[in-house]
C-alpha positions as CSV (number, residue, x, y, z in Angstrom):
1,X,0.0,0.0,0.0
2,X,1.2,3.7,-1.2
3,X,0.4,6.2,1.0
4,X,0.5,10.2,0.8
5,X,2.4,10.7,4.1
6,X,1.7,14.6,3.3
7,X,-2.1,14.3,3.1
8,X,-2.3,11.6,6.0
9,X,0.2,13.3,8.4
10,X,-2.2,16.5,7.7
11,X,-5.0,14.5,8.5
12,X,-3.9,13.0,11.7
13,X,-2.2,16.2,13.2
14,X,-5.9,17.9,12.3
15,X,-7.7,14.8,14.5
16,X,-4.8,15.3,17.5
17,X,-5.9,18.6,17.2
18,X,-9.4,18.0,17.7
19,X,-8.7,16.0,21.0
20,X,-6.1,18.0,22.5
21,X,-8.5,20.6,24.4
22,X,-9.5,17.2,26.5
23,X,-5.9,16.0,26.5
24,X,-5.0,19.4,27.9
25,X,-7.6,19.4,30.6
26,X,-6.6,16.5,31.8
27,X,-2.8,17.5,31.9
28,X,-2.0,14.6,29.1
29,X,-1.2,15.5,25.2
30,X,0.4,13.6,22.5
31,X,2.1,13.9,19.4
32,X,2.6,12.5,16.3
33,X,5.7,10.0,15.5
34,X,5.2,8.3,12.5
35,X,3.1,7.0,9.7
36,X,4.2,3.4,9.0
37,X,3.8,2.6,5.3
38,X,1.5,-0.4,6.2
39,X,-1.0,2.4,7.7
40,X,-0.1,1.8,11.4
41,X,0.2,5.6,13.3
42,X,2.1,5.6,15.9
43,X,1.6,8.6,18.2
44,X,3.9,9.0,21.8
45,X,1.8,9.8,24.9
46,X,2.8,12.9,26.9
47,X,2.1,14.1,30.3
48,X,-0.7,12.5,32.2
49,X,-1.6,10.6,29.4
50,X,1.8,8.2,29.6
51,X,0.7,6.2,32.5
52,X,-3.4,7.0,32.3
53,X,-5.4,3.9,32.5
54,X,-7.8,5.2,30.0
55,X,-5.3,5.9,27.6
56,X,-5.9,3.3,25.6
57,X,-9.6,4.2,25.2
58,X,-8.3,7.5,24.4
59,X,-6.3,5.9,21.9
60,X,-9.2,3.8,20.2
61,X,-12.3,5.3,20.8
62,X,-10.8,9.0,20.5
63,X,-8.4,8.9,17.6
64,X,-8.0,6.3,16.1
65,X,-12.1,6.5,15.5
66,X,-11.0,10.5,13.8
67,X,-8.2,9.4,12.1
68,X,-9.9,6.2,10.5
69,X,-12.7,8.1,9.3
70,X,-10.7,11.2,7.9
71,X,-7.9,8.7,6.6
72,X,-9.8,5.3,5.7
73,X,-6.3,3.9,4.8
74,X,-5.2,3.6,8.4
75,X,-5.4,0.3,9.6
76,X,-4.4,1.8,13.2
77,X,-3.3,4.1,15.8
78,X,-0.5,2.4,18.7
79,X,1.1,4.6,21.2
80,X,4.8,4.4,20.8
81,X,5.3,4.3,24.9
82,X,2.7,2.3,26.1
């Protein structure tokens, strides 16, 4: 599979975007590492949000749900230090 990193990265960052106002409230954010050719994002978790319990539901439910609607090509999201 060929991705457009460019369009995808733009994409993601845009979704990270949307959920960093709750991220932020909660003292956790997160940022963008990589886009793995095979359509894997892999974000590190920052703040609260490294050792949160719901992180993982973050993670899922929160963006990878955004990103796999705006970007149907993503397979999935995985937190780099989890």
């Amino acid at each position: 599979m060929t991705l457009n990193k460019t369009d995808i990265e733009k994409k993601v960052q845009a979704a990270i975007e949307q959920l960093r106002p709750h991220l932020h409230s909660d003292g956790g954010d997160m940022e963008l590492v990589e886009i793995t050719d095979d359509g894997i994002v892999r974000v590190q978790l920052l703040g609260a949000c490294s050792d949160c319990n719901m992180s993982v539901m973050t993670l899922k439910a929160g963006l990878e749900e955004a990103v796999k609607k705006a970007v149907p090509e993503i397979v999935s999201v995985e937190a780099v230090n989890f």
